[in-house]
N, C-alpha and C positions, 0 to 999 in steps of 0.2 A: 504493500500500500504506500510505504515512503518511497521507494521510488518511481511507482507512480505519480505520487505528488512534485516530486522532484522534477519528474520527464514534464510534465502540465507547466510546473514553472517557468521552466528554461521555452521550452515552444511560448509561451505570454512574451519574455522578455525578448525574444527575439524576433517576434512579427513587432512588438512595439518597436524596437528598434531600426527595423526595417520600414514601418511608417512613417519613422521622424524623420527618415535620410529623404524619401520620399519627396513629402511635404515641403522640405528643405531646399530642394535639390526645382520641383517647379512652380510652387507657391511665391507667387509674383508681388505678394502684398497689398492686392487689389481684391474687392468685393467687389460684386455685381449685385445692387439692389434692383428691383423693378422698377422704375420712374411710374411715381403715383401722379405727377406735378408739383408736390408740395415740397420736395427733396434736392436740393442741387450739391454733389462734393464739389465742384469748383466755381469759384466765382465768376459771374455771369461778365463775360468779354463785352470789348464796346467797341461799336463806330461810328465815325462820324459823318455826319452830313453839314454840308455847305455851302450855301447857295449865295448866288453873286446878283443875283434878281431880286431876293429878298435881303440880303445883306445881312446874313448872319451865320453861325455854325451853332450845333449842338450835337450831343454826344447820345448815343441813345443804344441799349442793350442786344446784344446779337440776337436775332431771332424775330425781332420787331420790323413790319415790312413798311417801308416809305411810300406814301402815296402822295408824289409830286402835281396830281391834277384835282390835289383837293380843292374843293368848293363851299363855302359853307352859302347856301341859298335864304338870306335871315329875313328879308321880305321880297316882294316883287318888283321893288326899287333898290335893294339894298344886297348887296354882295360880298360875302367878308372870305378874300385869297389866304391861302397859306399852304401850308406842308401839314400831312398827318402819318404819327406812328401810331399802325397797328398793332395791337398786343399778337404775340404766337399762335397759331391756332393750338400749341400743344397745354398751352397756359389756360385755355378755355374749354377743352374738349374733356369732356364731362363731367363741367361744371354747369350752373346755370349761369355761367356770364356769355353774352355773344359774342362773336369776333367781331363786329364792327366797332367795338370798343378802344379806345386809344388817346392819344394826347397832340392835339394839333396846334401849330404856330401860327398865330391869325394877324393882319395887319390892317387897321383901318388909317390910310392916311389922311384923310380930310376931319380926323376926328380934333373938334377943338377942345376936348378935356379925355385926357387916357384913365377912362373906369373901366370897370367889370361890367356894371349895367347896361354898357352901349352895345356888348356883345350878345346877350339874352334877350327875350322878348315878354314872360312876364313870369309873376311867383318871385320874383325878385329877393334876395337876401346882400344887404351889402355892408362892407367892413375893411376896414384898412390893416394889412398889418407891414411888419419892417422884418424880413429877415436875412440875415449875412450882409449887410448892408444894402440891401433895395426895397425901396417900397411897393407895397403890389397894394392896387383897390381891388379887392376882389369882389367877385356876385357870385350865389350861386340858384339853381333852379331845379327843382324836379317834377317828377309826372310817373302819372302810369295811365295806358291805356290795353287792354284786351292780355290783361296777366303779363305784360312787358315793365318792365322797371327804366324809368330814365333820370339819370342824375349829371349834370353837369357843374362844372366849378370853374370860373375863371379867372385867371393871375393878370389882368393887366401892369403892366410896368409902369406909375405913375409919372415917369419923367423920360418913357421914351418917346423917338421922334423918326419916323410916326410911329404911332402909336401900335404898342405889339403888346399880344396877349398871347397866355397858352390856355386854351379851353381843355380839358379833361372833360370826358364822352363815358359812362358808365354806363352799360345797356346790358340789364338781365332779365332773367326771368323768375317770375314770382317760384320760389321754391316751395312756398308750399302749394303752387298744383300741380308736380310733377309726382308720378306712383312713390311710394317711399324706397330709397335706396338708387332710384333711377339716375339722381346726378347728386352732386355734391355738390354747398357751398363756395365760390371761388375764393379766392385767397385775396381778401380786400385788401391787406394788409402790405401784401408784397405788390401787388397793381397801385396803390397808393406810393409805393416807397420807388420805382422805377419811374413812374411819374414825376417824381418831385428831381429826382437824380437827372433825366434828362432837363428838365428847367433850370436847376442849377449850374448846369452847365456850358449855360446861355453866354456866349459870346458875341455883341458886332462884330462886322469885318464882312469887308467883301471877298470872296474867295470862289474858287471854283468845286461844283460839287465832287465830293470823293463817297456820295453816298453808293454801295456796293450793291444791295437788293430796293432800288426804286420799282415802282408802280411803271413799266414803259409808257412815255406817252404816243 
């Protein structure tokens, strides 16, 4: 019976052994988690766009698609140009956020006072604040119509010339009338925090585009 137990021993310590070399030998130091959306190991890359028409650059998160023919249609008189980043589709895909969601650079140049108000049309919220040294008047508005959520928020630049705003576009769906488990909550938190990161990033300058996935016009 001991050396039975003995033989049982030595075979444990030697297939251990033989797994550690193993392990050793092509254990690369890498996991592979499934991408829920909510998970990123490396910090999210950045690039830039630039435009010489609008006169400016900002810096905005890999993944987020440039639409160069953005329009904002704000009445039948009134047309407000600019550039918008769309969020990822992977960012929204099964969440209840849409992808037409994103953060656009708006320029009114005949505006003779740069607020927030001039870019929304009503439901109005408005408030001044100062941060890293710039002033923003901001507005913001929302709405729902047929289980759709709509939230926007605008950063005008109280002292630029002309006058520039970033609208933030927030368009979901009411979660609670989707079956239960059918999508998840999107992650307001990180859509708010790459929002603010491209505005911050806000530079004048004329230059020429370097943006890498535009919208072809």
């Amino acid at each position: 019976m001991e050396n039975k137990g003995l033989i049982g021993l030595t075979i444990f310590i030697v297939l251990g052994v033989a797994s550690f070399f193993v392990w050793d030998t092509f254990f690369d130091g890498t996991i592979e988690v499934e991408d829920d959306g909510s998970i990123t190991v490396e910090e999210d890359k950045t690039l830039t766009y630039a435009s010489s028409t609008l006169g400016f650059s900002v810096k905005y998160p890999e993944g987020y698609t440039v639409d160069e023919m953005y329009v904002n249609q704000f009445t039948d008189k009134k047309v407000i140009h600019g550039v918008k980043f769309l969020v990822p589709g992977k960012f929204a895909i099964g969440t209840n956020l849409s992808i037409d969601t994103g953060i656009a650079v708006e320029s009114l140049p005949r505006a003779k006072s740069c607020t927030g108000d001039i870019y929304l049309l009503a439901d109005v919220s408005s408030y001044t604040m100062r941060e890293r040294g710039i002033e923003y008047l901001i507005a913001t508005s929302s709405g729902a119509a047929a289980g759709n959520l709509y939230e926007e928020i605008v950063y005008a630049l109280a002292t630029s010339s002309p006058c520039t705003a970033f609208r933030y576009f927030i368009h979901s769906g009411n979660i609670g009338n989707y079956e239960p488990g059918a999508v998840r909550a999107f992650d307001r938190a990180k859509l708010l925090s790459d929002f603010d990161t491209i505005r911050w990033s806000l530079i004048f300058g004329r230059e020429e585009s370097t943006s890498t996935n535009a919208i072809p016009q």
